[in-house]
C-alpha positions as CSV (number, residue, x, y, z in Angstrom):
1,X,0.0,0.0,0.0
2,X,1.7,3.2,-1.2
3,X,1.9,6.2,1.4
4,X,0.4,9.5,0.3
5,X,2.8,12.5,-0.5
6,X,3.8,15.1,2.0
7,X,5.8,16.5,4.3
8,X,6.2,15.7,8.3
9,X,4.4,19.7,8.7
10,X,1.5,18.9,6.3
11,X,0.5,15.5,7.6
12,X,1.1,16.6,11.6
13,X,-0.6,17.8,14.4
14,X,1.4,19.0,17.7
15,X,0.4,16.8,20.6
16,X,-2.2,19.3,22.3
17,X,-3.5,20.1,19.0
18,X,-4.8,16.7,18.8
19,X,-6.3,16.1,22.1
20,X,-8.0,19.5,21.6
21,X,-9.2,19.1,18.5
22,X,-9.7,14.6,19.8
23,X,-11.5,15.6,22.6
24,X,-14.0,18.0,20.4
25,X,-14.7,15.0,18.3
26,X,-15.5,12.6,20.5
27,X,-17.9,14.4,22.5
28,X,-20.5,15.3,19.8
29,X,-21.8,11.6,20.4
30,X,-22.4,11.8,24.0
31,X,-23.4,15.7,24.2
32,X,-26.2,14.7,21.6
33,X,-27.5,11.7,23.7
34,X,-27.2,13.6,26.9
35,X,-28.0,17.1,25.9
36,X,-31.2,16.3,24.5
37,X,-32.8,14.0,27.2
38,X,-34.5,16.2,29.8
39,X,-36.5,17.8,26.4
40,X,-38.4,14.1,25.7
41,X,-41.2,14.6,27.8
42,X,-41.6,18.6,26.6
43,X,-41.3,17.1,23.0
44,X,-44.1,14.4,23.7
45,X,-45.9,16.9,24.6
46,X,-45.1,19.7,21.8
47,X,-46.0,16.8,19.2
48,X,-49.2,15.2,20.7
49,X,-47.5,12.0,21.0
50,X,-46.4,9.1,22.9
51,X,-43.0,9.5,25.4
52,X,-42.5,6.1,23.7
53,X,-42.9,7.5,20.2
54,X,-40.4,10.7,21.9
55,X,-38.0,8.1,23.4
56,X,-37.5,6.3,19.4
57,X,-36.0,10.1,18.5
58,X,-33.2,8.2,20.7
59,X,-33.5,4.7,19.5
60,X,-33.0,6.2,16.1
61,X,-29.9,8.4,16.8
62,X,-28.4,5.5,18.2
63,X,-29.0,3.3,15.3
64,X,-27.5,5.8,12.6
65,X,-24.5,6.4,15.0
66,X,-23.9,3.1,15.5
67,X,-23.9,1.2,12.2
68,X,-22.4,4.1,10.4
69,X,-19.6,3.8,11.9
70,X,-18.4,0.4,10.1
71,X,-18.7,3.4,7.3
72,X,-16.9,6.0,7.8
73,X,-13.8,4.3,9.1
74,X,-13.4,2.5,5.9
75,X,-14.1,5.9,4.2
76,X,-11.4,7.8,6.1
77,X,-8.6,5.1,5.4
78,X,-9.2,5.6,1.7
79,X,-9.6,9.2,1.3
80,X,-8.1,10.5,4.4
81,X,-9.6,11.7,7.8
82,X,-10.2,15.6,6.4
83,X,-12.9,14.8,4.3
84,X,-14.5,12.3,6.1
85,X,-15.2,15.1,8.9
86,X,-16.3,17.7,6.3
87,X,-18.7,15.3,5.0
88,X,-20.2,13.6,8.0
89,X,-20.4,17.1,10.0
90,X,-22.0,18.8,7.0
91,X,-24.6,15.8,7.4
92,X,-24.7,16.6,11.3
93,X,-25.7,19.9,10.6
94,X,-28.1,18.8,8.4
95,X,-29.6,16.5,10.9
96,X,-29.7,19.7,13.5
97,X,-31.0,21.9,11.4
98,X,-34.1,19.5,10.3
99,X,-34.6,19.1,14.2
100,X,-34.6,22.3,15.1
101,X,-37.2,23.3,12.8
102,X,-39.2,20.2,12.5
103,X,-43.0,20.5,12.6
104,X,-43.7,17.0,13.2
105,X,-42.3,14.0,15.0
106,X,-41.7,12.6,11.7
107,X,-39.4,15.3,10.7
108,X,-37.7,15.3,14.4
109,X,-37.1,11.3,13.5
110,X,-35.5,11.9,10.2
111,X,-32.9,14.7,11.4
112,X,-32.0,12.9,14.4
113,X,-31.4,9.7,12.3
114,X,-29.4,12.1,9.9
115,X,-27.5,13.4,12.9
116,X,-26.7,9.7,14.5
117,X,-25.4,9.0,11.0
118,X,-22.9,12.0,10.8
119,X,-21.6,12.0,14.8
120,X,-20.7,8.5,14.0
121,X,-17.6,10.0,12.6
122,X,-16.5,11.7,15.8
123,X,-15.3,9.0,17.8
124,X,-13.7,6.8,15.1
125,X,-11.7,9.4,13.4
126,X,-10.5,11.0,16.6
127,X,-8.8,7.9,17.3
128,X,-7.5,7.2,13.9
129,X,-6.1,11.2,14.0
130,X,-4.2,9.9,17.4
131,X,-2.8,6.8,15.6
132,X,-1.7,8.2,12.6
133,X,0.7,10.6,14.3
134,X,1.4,8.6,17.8
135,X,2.1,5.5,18.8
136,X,3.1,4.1,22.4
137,X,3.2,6.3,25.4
138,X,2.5,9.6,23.6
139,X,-0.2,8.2,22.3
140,X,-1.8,6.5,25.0
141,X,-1.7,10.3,27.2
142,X,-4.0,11.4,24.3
143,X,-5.7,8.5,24.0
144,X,-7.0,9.5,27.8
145,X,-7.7,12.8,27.8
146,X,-10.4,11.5,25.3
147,X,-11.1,9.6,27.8
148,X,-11.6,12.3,30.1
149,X,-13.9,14.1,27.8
150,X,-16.2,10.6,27.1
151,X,-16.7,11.0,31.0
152,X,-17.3,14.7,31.4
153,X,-19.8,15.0,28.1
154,X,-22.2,13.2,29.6
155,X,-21.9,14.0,33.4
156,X,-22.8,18.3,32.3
157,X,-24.9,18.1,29.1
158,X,-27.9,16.9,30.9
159,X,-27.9,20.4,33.0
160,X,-27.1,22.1,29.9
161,X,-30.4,21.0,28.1
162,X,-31.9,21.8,30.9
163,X,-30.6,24.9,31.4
164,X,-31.4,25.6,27.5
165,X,-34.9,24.3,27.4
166,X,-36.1,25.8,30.7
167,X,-34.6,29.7,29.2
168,X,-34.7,29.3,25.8
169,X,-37.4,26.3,24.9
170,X,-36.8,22.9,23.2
171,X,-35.6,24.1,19.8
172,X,-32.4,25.8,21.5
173,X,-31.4,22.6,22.5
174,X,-31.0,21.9,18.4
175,X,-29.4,25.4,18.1
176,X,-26.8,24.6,20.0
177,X,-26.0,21.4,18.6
178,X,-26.0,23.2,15.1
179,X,-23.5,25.7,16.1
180,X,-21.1,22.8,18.1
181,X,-21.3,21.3,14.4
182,X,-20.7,24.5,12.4
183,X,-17.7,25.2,14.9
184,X,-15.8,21.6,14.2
185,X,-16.3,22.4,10.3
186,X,-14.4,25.8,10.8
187,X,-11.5,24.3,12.7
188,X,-11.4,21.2,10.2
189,X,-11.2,24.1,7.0
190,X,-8.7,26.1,9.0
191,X,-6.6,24.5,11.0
192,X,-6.5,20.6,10.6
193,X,-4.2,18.8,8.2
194,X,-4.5,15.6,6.4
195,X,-2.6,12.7,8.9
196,X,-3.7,9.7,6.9
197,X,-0.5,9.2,5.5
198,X,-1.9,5.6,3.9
199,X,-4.8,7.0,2.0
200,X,-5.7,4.3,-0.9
201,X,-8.8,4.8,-2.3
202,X,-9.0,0.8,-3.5
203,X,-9.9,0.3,0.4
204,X,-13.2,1.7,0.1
205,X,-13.9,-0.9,-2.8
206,X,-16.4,-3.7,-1.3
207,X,-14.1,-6.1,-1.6
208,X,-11.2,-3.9,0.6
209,X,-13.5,-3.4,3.2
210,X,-14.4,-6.8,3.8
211,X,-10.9,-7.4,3.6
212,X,-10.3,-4.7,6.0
213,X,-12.6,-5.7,8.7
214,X,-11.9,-9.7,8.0
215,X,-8.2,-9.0,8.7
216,X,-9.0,-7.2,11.7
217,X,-11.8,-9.7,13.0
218,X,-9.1,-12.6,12.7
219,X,-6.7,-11.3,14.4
220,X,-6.7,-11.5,17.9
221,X,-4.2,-9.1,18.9
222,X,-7.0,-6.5,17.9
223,X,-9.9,-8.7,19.1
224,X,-8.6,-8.9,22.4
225,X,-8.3,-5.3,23.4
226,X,-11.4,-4.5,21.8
227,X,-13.6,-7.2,22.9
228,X,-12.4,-6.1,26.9
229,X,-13.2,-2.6,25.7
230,X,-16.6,-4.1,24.7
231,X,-17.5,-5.9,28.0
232,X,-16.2,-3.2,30.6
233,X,-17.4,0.3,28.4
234,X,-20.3,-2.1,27.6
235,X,-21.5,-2.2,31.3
236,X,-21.2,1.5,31.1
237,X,-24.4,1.0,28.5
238,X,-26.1,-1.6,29.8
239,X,-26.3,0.7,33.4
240,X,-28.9,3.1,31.6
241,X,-31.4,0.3,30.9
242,X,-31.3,-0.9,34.7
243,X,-30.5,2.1,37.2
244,X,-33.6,3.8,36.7
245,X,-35.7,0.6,37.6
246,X,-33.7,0.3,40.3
247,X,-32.7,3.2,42.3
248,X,-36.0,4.7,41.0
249,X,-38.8,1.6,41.6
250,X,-37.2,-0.4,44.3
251,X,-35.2,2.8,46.0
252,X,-37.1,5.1,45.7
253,X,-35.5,8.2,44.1
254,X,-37.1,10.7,42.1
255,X,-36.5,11.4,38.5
256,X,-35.0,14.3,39.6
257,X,-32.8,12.1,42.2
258,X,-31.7,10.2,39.8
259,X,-30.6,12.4,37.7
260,X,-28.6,14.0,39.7
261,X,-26.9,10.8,41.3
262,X,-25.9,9.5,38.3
263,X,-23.0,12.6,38.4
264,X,-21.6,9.9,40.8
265,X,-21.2,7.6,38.1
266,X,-19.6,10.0,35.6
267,X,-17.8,11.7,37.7
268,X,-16.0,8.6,38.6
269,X,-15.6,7.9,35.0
270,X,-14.1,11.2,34.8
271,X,-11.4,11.1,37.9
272,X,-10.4,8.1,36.3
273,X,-9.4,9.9,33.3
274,X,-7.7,12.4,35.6
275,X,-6.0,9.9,37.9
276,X,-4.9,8.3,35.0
277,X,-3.0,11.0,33.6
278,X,-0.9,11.4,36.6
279,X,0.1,7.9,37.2
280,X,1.4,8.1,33.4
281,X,4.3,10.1,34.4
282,X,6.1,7.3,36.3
283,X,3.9,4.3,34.7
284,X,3.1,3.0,31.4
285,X,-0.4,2.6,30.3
286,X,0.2,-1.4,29.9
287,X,1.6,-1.3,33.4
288,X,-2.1,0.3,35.0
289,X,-4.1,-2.1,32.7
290,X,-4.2,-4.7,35.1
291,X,-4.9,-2.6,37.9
292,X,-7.8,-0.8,36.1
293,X,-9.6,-4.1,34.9
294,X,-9.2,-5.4,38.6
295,X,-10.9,-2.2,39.8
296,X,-13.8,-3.2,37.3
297,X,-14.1,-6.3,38.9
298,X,-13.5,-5.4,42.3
299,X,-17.3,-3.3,41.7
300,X,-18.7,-5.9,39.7
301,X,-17.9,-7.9,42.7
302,X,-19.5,-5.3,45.2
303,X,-22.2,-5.4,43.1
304,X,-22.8,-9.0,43.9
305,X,-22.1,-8.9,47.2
306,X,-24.7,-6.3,47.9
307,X,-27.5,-7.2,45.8
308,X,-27.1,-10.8,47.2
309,X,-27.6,-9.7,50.9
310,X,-30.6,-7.2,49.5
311,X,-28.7,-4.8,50.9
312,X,-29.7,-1.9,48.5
313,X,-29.1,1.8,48.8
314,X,-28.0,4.7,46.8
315,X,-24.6,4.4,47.9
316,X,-24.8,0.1,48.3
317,X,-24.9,0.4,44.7
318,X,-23.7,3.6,42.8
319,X,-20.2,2.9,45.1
320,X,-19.3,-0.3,43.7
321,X,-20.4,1.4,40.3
322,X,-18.4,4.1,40.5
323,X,-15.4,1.9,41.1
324,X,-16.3,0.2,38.6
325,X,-16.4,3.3,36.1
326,X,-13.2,4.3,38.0
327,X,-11.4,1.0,36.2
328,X,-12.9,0.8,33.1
329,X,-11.9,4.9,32.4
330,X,-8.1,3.8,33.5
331,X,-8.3,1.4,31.1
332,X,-9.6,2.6,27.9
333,X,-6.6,4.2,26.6
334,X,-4.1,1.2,26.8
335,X,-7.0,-1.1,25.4
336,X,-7.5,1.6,22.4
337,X,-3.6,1.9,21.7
338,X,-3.2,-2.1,22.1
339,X,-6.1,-2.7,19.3
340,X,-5.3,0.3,16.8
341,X,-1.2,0.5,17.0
342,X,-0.6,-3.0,14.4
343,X,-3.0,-1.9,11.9
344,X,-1.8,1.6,10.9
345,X,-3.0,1.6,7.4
346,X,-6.2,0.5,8.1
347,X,-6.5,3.0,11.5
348,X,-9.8,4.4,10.4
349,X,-11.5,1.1,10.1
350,X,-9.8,0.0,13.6
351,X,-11.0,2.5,15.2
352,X,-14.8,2.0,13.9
353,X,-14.7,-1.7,14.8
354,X,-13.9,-1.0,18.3
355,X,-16.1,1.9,18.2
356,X,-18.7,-0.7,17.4
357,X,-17.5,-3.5,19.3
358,X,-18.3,-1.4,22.4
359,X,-21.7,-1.1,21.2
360,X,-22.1,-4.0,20.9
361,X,-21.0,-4.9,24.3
362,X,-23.8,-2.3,25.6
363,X,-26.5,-4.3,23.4
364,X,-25.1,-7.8,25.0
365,X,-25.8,-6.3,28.1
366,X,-29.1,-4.8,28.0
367,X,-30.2,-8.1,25.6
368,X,-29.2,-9.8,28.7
369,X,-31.2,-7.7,31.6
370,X,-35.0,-7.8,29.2
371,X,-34.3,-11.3,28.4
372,X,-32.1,-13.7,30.3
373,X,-32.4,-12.2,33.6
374,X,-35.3,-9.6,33.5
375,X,-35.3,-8.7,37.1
376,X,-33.4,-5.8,37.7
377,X,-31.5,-6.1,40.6
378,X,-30.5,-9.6,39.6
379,X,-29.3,-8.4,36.7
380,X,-27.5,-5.7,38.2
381,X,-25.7,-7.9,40.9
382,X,-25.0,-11.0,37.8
383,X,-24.6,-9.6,34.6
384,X,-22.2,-6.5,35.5
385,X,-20.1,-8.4,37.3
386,X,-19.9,-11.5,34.9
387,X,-19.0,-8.8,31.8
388,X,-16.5,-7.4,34.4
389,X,-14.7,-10.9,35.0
390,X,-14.9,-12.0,31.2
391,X,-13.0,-8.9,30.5
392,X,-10.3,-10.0,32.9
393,X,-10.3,-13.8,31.8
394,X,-9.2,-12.1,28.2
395,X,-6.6,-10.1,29.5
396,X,-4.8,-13.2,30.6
397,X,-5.2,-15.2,27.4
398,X,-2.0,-15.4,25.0
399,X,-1.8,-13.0,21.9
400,X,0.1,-13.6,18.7
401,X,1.6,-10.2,17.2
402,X,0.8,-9.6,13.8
403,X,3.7,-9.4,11.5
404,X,4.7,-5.4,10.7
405,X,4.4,-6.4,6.8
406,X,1.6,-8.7,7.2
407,X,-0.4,-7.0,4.4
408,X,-4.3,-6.4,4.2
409,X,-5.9,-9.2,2.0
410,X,-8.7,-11.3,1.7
């Protein structure tokens, strides 16, 4: 696979020019989930519908973020990561725009679905951006403070859409998000480089991206990483299907409540971030992974403990939880620089697997608590802990290193 033309200047970000410009990626995925929830019940309302018809405007977003991911990974190995956030931002905005001035549900449906598709991009090209220009250490620090950001995005962008919508309405909450999106396109056209080094636009052939994601599926020194990734940032997803039965139903909190104790829970995601980024200035990232993965099942373990003896609480359960979330922020930027670091000219399509992967691991999950064990606080105290302890038994299992020259093929 040829490498593209250009200098070391032209195809290089400094170090805190990534994160920066990383961290604003990432968080357009989470900040539009988050943002945009204390409006559903306003919107039912607005619309003369259902909250379960309001809730789909989430199912849908979710859908078009997730799946289009397996997209524009591929996309951004063959024609570079520049382009690929024009285009999927443009679409973003797009998606906003048709929100914000919807006059139906079925108009809110279709923008939010457009906007799912084009924040898909966020996440999996921020990571490619880190890999194409740092490997190792260096790029394990910024591998974190993306980290840092997945944990904060959530833990404030419920206040801020409630903030908006109580001052400004319900369609401010769309304003905003058109202005975040209208902000990353001006920094992309002004100050953001091409890094894909490896463009080759054969790999966006069929063919190539089967060959892409069967070369990544295969190998094991990428499944590994990605599959713990799955089952710990997995339990992270399946926790918003169950909580709110539990500390809401069977504990009595109000929505309210709730709401604001689940800060506990990011804000543990967060110092883990931030804890994280001190210990790497005397440790290595693959040094704190076992630590971190113990913490997750440390909680898990808690969690089983306490919903054995029926001893529930708010802090019975959001403790071990937020040890949990602790762990599993410590380790997400070893696991993401373990998956991604062999596979540099396929980066983009990496980083969408695992992107999806973790999905994945949050559909397992919540598949698991409606089906296999439908009570709630069984399935809090059993299935979080069991993801927690698979993701351990995987760290211990032997990897084969792929070959530096081990080319991309069918």
């Amino acid at each position: 696979m040829k490498k593209a033309t250009g200098t070391p200047t032209e195809l290089q970000l400094s170090a805190g020019r990534t994160a920066v410009f990383g961290a604003l990626l990432v968080t357009i995925g989470p900040l539009s989930m988050a943002l945009y929830t204390p409006a559903l019940p306003t919107l039912a309302e607005v619309f003369g519908t259902t909250e379960a018809v309001a809730k789909l405007t989430l199912t849908v977003y979710f859908a078009g973020f997730t799946l289009a991911q397996l997209l524009c990974g591929p996309l951004s190995d063959a024609f570079g990561r520049r382009p690929i956030i024009l285009g999927f931002f443009s679409c973003y905005l797009i998606g906003s725009l048709l929100a914000w001035l919807a006059p139906n549900i079925e108009m809110l449906l279709l923008g939010r679905l457009i906007q799912g598709i084009g924040a898909s991009s966020g996440i999996a090209v921020a990571r490619a951006i880190v890999r194409d220009q740092f490997s190792g250490e260096a790029g394990a620090r910024i591998m974190n403070l993306l980290a840092v950001m997945l944990g904060i995005g959530p833990a404030i962008s419920p206040t801020i859409g409630a903030l908006t919508l109580s001052a400004f309405g319900w369609q401010a909450i769309f304003v905003l998000m058109v202005a975040y999106a209208g902000f990353i396109l001006l920094l992309t056209l002004t100050i953001l480089p091409e890094t894909n080094s490896y463009r080759d636009a054969r790999l966006i052939r069929p063919k190539q991206i089967l060959a892409s994601y069967w070369t990544l599926l295969r190998s094991f020194e990428f499944m590994q990483p990605s599959l713990i990734l799955g089952f710990t940032i997995g339990v992270i997803y399946t926790l918003s299907t169950v909580l709110p039965f539990v500390l809401i139903e069977r504990i009595g909190l109000t929505p309210l409540q709730f709401g604001m104790g689940m800060v506990l829970q990011s804000g543990s995601f967060f110092m883990g971030g931030v804890v994280t980024r001190l210990l790497l200035r005397r440790f290595s990232t693959e040094a704190l992974l076992a630590p971190a993965l113990i913490c997750c099942g440390l909680g898990g373990l808690a969690l089983f403990v306490v919903t054995q003896l029926e001893y529930l609480s708010f802090l019975s359960i959001m403790i071990p939880i937020g040890v949990f979330a602790f762990g599993a922020s410590m380790a997400l930027p070893a696991l993401s620089m373990r998956g991604m670091e062999p596979f540099p000219e396929i980066a983009g399509a990496a980083s969408a697997l695992m992107g999806f992967i973790q999905m994945a691991g949050g559909f397992f999950g919540s598949l698991v608590t409606a089906i296999v064990v439908p009570d709630p606080v069984t399935a809090l105290g059993v299935v979080m802990p069991g993801m927690a302890f698979i993701a351990l038994f995987l760290l211990i299992l032997p990897v084969k290193k792929r070959g530096v020259e081990e080319p991309v093929s069918m």
